[in-house]
N, C-alpha and C positions, 0 to 999 in steps of 0.2 A: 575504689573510693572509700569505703567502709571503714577501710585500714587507718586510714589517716583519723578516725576517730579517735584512735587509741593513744596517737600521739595529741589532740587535742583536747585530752583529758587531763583537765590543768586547772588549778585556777587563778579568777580574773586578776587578780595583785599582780601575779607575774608578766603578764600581755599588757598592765598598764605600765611596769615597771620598765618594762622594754621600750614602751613609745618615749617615754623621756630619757631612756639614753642612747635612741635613734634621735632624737630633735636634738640633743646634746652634744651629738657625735661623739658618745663614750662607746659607741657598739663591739668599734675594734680592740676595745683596752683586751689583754687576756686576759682571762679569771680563770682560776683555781675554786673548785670547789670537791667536798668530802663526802662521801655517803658513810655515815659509820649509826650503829645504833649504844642505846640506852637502854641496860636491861632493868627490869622490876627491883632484884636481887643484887646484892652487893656482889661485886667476881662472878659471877654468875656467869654462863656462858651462851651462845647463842649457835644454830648453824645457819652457812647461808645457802639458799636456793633463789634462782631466777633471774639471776645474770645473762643467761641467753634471751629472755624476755626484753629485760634492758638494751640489748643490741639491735634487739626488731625494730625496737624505735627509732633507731639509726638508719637503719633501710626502708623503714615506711615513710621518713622523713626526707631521705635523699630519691626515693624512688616515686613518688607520687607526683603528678602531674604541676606544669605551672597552673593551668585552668582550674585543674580540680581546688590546689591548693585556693585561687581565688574567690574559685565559689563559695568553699567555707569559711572563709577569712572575712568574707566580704560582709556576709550577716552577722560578724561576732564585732567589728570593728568600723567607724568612719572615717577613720584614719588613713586617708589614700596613700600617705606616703610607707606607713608603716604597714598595710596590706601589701603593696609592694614588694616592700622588705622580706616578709614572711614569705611570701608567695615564688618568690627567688633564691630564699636560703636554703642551701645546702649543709651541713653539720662537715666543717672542717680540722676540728678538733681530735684530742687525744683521749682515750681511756684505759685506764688500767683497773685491775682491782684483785681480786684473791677470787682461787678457783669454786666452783660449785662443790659444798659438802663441806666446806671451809669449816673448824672450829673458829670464833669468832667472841671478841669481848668486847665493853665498851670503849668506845671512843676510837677503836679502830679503824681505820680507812677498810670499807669494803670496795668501792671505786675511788677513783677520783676523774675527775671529768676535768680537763685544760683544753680552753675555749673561748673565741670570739664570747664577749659578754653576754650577750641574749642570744646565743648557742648555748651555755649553759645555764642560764636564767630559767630559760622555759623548758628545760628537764625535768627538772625538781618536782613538780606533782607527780607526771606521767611516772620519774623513777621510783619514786616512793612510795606509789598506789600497786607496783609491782611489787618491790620487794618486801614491804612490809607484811603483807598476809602470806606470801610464800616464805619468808623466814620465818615467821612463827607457826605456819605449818608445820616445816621439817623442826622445828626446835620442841616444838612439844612432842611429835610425831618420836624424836628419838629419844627424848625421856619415857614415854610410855612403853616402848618397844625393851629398853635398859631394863623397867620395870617389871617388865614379863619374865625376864631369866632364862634366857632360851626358849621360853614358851611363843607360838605364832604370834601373832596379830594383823587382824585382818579390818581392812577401813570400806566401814557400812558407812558416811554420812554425807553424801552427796545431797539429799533432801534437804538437808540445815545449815547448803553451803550458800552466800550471796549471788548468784546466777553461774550459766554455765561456765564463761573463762576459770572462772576461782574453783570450780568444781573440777576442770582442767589441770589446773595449777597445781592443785591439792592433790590431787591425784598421782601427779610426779611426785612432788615434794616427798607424798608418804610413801611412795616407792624406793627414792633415794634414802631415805634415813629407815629403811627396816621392815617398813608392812610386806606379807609375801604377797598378797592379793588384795584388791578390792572389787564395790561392785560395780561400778559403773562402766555399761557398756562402748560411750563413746571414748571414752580412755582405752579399752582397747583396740578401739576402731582407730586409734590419731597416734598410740603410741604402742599397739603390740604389747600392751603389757595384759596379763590373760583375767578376764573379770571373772567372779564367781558367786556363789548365794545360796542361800539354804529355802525358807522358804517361810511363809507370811503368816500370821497369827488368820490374816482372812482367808487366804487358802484353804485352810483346816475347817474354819466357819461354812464356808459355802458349801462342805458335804454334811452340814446339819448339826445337833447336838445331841444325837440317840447316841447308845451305847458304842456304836461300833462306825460312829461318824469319824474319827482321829485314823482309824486302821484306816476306811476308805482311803482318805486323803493321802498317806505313807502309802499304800501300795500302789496308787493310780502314780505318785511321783516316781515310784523307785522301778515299777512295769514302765516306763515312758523315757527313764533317762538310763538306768542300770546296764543297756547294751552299749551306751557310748562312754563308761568308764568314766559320768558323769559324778561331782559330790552327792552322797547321798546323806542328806544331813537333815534329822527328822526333827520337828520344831516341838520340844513336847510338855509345854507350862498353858499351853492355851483352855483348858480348863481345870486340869489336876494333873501334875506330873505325876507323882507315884502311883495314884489310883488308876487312872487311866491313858498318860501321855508316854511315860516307861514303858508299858506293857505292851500298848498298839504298836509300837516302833517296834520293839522286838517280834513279836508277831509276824510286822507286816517283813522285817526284813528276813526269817526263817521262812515265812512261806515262798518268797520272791529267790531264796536262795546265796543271800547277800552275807556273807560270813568273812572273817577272818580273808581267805585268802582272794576279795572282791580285788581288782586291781587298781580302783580307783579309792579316793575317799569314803568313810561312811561313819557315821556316828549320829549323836545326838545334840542339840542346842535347848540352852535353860536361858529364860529371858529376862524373869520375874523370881520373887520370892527370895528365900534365903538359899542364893546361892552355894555358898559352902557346905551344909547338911545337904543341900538337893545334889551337887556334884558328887560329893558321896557316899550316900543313898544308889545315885544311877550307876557310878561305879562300880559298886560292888554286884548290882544286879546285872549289869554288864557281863562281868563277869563269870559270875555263876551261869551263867546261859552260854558262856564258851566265846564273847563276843570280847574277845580282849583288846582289839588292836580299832574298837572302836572308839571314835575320838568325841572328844565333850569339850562341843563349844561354850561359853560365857559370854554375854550382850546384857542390856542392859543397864547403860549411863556409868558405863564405866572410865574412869578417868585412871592418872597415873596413882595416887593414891590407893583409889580402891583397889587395883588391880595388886597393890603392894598388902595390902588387908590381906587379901584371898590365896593371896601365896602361903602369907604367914600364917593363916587360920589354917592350912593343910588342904584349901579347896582340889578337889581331883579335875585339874583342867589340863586342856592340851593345845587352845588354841580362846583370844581374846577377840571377842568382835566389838570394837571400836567406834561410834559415829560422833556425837555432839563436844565430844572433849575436843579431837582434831578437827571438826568441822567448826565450832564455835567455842577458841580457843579464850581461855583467859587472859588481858593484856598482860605479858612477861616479858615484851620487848618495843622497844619504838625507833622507828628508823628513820635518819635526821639528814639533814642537806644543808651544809654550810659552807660559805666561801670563806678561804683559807690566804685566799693571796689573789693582789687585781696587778696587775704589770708588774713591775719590782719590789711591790709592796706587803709585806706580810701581813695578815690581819684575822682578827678571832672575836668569837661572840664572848664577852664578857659578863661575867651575875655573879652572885653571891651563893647561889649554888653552884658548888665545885663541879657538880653534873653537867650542867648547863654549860658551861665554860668550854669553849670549845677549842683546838688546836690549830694554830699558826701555821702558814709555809706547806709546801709541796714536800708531801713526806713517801717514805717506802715503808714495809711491813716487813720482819725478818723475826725469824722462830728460832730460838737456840738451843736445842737438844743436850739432858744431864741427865744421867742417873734415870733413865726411862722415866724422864718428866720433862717439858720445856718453858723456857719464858719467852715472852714476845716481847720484843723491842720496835717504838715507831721512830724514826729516824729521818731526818730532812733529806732530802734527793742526794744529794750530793756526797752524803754520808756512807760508810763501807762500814759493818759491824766486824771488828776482831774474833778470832779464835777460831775452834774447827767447828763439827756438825751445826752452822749453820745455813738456814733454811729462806731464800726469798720467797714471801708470800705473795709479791706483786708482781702478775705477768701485764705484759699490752696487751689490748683488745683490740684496739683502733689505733692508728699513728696518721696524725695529720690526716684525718679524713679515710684513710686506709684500713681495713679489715686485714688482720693478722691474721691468717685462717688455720694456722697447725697452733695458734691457741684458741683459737674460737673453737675448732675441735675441742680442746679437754672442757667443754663444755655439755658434751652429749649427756644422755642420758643414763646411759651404761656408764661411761667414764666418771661420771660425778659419784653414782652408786660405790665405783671402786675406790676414788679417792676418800668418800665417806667412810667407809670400812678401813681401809689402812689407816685410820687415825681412831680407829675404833679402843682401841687399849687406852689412850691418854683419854678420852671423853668418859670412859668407863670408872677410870682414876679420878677425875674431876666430880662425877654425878656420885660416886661414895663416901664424897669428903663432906662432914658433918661442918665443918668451919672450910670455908672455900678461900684459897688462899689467893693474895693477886698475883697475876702471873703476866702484867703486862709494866713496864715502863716504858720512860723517856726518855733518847739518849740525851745526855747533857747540854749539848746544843739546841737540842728543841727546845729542852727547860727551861733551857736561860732565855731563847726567845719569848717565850711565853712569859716568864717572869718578866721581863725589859720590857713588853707590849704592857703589861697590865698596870707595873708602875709609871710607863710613860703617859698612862691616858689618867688614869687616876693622879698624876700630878698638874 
């Protein structure tokens, strides 16, 4: 029963919107509607994640009980005839949209959902409460990652995320676009993906603040984990790095035996302070001790920016740890739900911000490959773009109520990881460009409809 929460995470405008066109008998019209977002940044680009998210709601929706449905319908609504309705519908509709790990611009169709009217009506929050913090996950998640230069990055910010699904969510997303690990251990319990962590400014605290309280702490961690080829990653800013946080690490990992040829990880992490002297500062003392192949973590509020400072200042790093940027991203994207077309009827939201104006008619998505660069063209259904290398971005998910299952596959998690990466050269090409160029049109016929819509209402 639980499940069906997630599909009734809505709000109320929609469930009333729905009982007047159940009392109307508009229920059956089909509508067309778009998920596409709006980024912050002019061309600007976005990735998307949580399209399989988006499908659960199709199966919690068709799989949950009549009764159950009632019972919760029953306290939201007095609408006997329209609890009814709910409590009997099944989602018989179509979805398409562009794969997980998608590059992505505005105004583009990421789904599009064709559907009995209040089958698509009452989508629209539940999709948008998914996609939207999972696309801006993986969207800043792979900016920061771009930002590192081949350097790791590892996502600490499970703490600063809004409860556990999102914590979930985020989890994958920063999977998908680059992180090698993070910490949280129920993501590796639900997806196999392997958590990791260094180790707490209190940990160190709780063996005291004498002289030789930081060794304790490093040697009782690295005696405790060192036979399971466990990270051994010493935390060493929590009173004075160079005086005494440098030195106890090194210590504790020459006594313990922890050198060069340990077969697991091992190195140091700087939290606090002026990262760039401290990175190289413990580098060189690193060194000079014969500890070369020890790795130097950097944490510390670190965003894509900074992370671009510290490169350029020459900081000695090998691996970024990452939380409140990914976990509490800045708005750089917003993801939108518009109805495009109700029976044979084409229609669009109209304003005087060209942003806002949204796109006409049931369209497809198609990429066209030049000179190892592409444009994207959106195109009304019916439409076939000319020439060679190109590329349809719009598979089916669902047909008439139907699960497409060898495309719901290119949905996994591994698979979205891959398709992320093979588009990794163009996204690389895009985050370099100092003036972002657009890379998306209209084919001609969208245009004009859109033109012909907007002067027939304005006359």
């Amino acid at each position: 029963m639980d499940r069906f929460f997630k599909f009734l995470n809505s709000d109320r405008y929609q469930y009333a919107e729905s009982e007047i066109y159940l009392k109307n008998n508009m229920h059956n019209q089909t509508a067309v509607f778009d998920v596409f977002l709006r980024t912050k940044n002019e061309n600007d680009c976005a990735i998307v994640y949580g399209i399989s998210d988006v499908l659960e709601l199709i199966e919690i929706l068709n799989e949950t009980s009549y009764k159950d449905r009632k019972k919760y319908l029953s306290e939201l609504s007095d609408n006997e005839d329209f609890i009814e309705y709910m409590a009997n519908m099944k989602f018989t509709g179509s979805i398409r949209g562009v794969k997980e790990g998608e590059i992505i611009f505005s105004n583009e169709p990421i789904l599009t959902i064709t559907a009995p009217l209040i089958q698509g009506k009452i989508l629209e929050t539940p999709i948008l409460n998914i996609l939207n913090y999972q696309i801006l996950t993986a969207t800043v998640t792979s900016k920061i990652v771009q930002a590192a230069g081949g350097r790791d990055v590892l996502f600490f910010g499970t703490r600063r995320v809004p409860g556990f699904e999102a914590a979930m969510s985020m989890t994958k997303a920063c999977y998908v676009t680059g992180c090698i690990s993070h910490s949280n251990i129920m993501g590796e319990y639900f997806y196999n993906l392997k958590s990791t962590g260094t180790m707490t400014h209190g940990f160190i605290q709780s063996f005291g603040m004498d002289k030789d309280s930081e060794y304790r702490a490093f040697d009782q961690f690295i005696k405790t984990y060192s036979h399971k080829k466990y990270p051994l990653v010493m935390l060493v800013d929590t009173y004075d790095t160079m005086k005494s946080g440098i030195t106890a690490a090194i210590r504790a990992f020459r006594d313990n035996g922890i050198n060069d040829g340990y077969e697991g990880m091992y190195g140091i992490r700087i939290d606090s302070g002026n990262l760039e002297e401290l990175s190289k500062k413990c580098r060189k003392i690193l060194n000079e001790n014969g500890f070369f192949k020890a790795k130097i973590i950097l944490t510390g509020g670190l965003d894509e920016q900074r992370i671009k400072e510290l490169i350029e200042n020459g900081a000695e790093v090998d691996v970024f740890g990452v939380g409140d940027a990914i976990a509490l991203p800045e708005k750089e994207i917003s993801t939108v739900y518009k109805m495009s077309k109700i029976d044979e009827t084409d229609v669009m939201k109209i304003s005087d911000e060209e942003q806002k104006t949204s796109l006409p008619g049931s369209k497809e998505l198609y990429r066209i490959y030049e000179n190892n660069d592409f444009t994207d063209v959106i195109m009304l259904e019916k439409e076939t773009p000319e020439g060679k290398n190109v590329k349809k971005l719009t598979v089916d998910y669902i047909k008439n109520g139907e699960k497409i299952e060898e495309n719901c596959r290119l949905l996994g998690l591994e698979e979205a990881k891959k398709y992320y990466k093979d588009n990794l050269l163009y996204l690389q090409k895009i985050y370099s460009e100092k003036e972002k160029r657009n890379r998306v049109k209209l084919s001609e016929n969208l245009k004009k409809l859109k033109e012909d819509l907007i002067k027939s209402k304005k006359s």
